[in-house]
C-alpha positions in Angstrom: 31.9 -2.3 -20.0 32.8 0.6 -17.6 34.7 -1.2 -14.7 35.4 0.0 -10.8 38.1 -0.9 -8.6 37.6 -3.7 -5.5 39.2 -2.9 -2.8 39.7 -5.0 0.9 38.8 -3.7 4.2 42.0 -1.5 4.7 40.9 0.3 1.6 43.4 -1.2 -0.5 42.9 -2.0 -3.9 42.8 -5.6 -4.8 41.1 -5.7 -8.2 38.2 -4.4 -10.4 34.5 -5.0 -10.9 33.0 -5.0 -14.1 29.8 -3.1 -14.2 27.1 -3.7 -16.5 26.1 -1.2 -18.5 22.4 -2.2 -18.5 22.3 -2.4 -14.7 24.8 0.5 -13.5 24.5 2.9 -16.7 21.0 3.1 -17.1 19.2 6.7 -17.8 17.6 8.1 -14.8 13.9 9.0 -14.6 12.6 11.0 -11.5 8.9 10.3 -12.0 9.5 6.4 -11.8 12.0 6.9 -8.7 9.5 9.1 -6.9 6.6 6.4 -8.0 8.4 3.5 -6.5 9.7 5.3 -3.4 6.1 6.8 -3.0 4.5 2.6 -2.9 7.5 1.1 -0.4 6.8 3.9 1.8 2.7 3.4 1.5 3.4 0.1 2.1 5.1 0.6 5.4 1.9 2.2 6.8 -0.1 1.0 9.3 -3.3 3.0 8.4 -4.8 1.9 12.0 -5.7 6.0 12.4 -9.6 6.4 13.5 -11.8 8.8 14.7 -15.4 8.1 16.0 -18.2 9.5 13.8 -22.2 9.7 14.5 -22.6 6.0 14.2 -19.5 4.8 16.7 -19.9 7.5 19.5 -22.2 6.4 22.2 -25.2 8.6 23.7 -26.5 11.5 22.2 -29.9 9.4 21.6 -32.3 12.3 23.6 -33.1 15.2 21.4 -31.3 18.1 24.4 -34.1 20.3 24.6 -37.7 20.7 22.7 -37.6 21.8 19.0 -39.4 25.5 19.4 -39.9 27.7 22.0 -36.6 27.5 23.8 -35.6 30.7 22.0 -32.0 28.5 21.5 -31.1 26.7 17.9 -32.5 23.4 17.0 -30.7 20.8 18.2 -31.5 17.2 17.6 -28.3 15.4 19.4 -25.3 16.1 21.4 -23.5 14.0 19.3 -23.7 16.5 16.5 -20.4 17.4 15.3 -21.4 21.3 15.7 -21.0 20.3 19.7 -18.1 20.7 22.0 -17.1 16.5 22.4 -19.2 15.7 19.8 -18.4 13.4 16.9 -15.6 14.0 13.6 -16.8 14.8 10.7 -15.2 13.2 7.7 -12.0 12.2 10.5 -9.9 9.6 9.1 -11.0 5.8 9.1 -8.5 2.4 8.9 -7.4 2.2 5.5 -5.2 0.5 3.3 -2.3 3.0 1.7 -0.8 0.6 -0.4 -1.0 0.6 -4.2 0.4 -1.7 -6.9 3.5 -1.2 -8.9 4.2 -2.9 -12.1 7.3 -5.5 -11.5 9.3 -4.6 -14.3 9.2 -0.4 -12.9 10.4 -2.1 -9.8 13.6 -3.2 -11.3 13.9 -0.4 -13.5 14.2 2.1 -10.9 16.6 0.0 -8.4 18.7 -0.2 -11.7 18.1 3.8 -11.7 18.8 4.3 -8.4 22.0 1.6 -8.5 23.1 3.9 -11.4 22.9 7.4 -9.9 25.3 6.1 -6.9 27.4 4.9 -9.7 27.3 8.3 -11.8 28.7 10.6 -8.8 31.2 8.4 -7.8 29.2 7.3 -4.6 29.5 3.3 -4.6 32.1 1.4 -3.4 33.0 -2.8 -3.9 34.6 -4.1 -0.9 36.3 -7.6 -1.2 35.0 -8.6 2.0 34.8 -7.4 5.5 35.8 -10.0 8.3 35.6 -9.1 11.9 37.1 -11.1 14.7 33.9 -10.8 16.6 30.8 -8.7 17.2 32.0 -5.6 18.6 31.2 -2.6 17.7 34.8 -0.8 17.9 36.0 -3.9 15.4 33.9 -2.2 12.8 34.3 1.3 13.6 38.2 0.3 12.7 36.8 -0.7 8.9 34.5 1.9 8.9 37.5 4.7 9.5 39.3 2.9 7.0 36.9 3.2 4.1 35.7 6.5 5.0 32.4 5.9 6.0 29.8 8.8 6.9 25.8 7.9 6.2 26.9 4.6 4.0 24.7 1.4 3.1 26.1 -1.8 3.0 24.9 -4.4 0.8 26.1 -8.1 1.6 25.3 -11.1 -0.2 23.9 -13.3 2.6 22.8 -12.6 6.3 26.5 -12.0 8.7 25.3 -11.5 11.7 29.1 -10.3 13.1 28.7 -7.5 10.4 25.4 -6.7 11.0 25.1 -6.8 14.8 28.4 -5.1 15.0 27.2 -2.4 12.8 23.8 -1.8 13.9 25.0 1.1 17.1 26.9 3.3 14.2 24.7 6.2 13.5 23.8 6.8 9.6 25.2 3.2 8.6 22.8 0.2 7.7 23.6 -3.1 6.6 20.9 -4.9 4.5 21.2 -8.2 2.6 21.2 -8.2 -1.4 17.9 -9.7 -2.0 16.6 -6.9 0.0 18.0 -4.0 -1.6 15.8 -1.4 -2.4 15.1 1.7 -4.2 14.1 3.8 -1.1 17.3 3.0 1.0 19.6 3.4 -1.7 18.7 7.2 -2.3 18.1 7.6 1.2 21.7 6.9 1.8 24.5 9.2 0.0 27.2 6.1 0.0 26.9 2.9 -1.6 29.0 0.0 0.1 28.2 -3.1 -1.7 30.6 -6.6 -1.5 32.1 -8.0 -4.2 29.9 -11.1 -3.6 26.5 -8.6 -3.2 27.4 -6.7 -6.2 27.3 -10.1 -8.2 24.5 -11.3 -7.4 22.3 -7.8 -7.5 23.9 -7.2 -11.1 22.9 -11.2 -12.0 19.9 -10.8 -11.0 18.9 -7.6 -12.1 20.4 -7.7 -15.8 
């Protein structure tokens, strides 16, 4: 069992996590990362988008001028979509996006994802990060300390002094364990997880 080294807030060591090989060594599959990716982002759509076709757009009842003899085409309404402010053709109508992914390929590719981060040296276990109070410069301190650039930070339960502290540094998000997922851990190059965080996601994902 491949292990990592803990380290506090001043980016000291003060131990090492055991990683489990069949949550942080698993082999990586593209096509099941860019499947699940694909559905959490489907799933974030509103698909409110509309455009008015024949049937919605009012007027256009009065056939515009006789059918011969006009020396014009034949025209049978001004809603036609051939007309200047006339209805869409085949526009786009409210939909639903989403689509279903099998629970287990879920987990699989979090445990792919989890792995990569692992696999280029890209994840880090913190002890714990305490702050006085929420302030922003508080956190900037820790995230100076631990090197920081575009980082996500898993922690085990809601802390609203990290989060709130946290939330005005650009390119760092903190998210809560039982949220983790497989979209923001690829979106994000570094991999902050608590020593707490990493428990529980490795528990619960073995």
């Amino acid at each position: 069992m491949a292990k990592i080294q803990v380290v506090d807030q001043n980016n000291t060591k003060v131990g090492d996590f055991e990683l489990a090989p069949e949550v942080f060594e698993v082999e990586i599959m593209p096509e099941i990362l860019n499947q699940v990716v694909r559905a959490q982002r489907a799933s974030q759509r509103q698909g409110t988008h509309a455009t008015k076709n024949r049937a919605l757009k009012a007027g256009g009842g009065r056939k515009p001028w006789r059918q011969k003899g006009t020396g014009r085409a034949r025209a049978g309404s001004s809603n036609s979509p051939l007309w200047r402010g006339g209805a869409a053709a085949f526009g786009p109508q409210p939909r639903d996006y989403t689509f279903k992914v099998n629970k287990k390929v879920r987990k699989l590719a979090l445990k792919m994802a989890l792995s990569s981060r692992v696999s280029e040296a890209k994840m880090t276990v913190v002890s714990s990060i305490d702050l006085p109070e929420i302030k922003t410069k508080a956190f900037a301190e820790v995230a100076k300390n631990l090197g920081l650039n575009k980082t996500l930070i898993v922690a085990k339960d809601a802390d609203p002094k990290l989060t709130m502290s946290a939330r005005n540094m650009p390119h760092i998000k903190v998210i809560e364990a039982d949220k983790l997922n497989v979209y923001d851990v690829l979106l994000y190059p570094e991999l902050v997880m608590l020593e707490s965080a990493a428990q529980d996601v490795q528990e619960r994902l073995k």
